[in-house]
C-alpha positions in Angstrom: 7.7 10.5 8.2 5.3 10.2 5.5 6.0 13.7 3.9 10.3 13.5 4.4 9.7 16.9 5.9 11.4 17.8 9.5 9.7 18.2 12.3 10.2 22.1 13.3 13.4 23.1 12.6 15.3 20.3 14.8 14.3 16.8 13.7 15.0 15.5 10.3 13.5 12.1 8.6 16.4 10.1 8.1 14.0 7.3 6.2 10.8 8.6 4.8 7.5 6.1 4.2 3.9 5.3 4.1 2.5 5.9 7.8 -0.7 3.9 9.4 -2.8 5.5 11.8 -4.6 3.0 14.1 -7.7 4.8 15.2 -10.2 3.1 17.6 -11.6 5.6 20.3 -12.5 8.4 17.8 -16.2 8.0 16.0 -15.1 10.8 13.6 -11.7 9.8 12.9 -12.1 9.7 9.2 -13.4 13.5 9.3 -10.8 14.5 11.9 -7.4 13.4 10.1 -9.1 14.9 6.8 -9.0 18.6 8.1 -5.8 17.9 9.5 -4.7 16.6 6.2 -6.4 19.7 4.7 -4.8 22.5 7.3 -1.0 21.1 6.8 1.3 23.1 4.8 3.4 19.5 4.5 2.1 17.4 2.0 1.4 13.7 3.8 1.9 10.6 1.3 1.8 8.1 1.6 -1.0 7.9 4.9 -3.5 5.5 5.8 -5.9 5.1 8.5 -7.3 2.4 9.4 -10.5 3.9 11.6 -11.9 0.6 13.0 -9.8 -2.5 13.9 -12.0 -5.7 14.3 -9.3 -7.0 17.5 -8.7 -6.3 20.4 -4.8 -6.0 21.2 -3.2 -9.4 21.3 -2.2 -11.9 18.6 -5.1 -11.5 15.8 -4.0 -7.5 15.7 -0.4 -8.8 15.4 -1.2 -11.0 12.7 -3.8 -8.0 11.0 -0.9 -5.4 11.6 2.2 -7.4 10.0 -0.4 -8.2 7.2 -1.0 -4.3 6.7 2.7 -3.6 7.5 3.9 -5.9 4.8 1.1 -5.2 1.9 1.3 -1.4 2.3 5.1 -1.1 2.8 4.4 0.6 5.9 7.2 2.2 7.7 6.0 3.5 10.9 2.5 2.5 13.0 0.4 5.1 15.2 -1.6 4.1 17.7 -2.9 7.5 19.6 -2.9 7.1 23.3 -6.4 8.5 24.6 
């Protein structure tokens, strides 16, 4: 989503945007999404991750996310499932 590029050859991006990726169970999340970033062919931009999240899931990380979703124009949200 954040490139406008299609995912293999069968799923386009209709509406392109800046991505966030919620990270809370990886220690070297920074690192990891940096080589990722590095080993892509597909330029990713705009991407942010936010690598610690002072809530726990409930109405503060609401509140935090809409702030985020809202000041960074963010299109789409990740939160990896561990």
């Amino acid at each position: 989503m954040a490139s406008g590029h299609a995912l293999g050859a069968y799923y386009r991006v209709l509406l392109s945007g800046a991505v966030l990726v919620i990270e809370q169970d990886d220690p070297a999340a920074a690192a990891s999404v940096k080589d990722v970033l590095r080993l892509s062919p597909v330029p990713f931009s705009p991407y942010f991750l936010a690598p610690r999240v002072p809530y726990t899931f409930g109405l503060e990380f609401l509140q935090w996310l809409e702030g985020q979703i809202r000041q960074r124009d963010i299109a789409a949200a990740v939160i990896p499932r561990r």
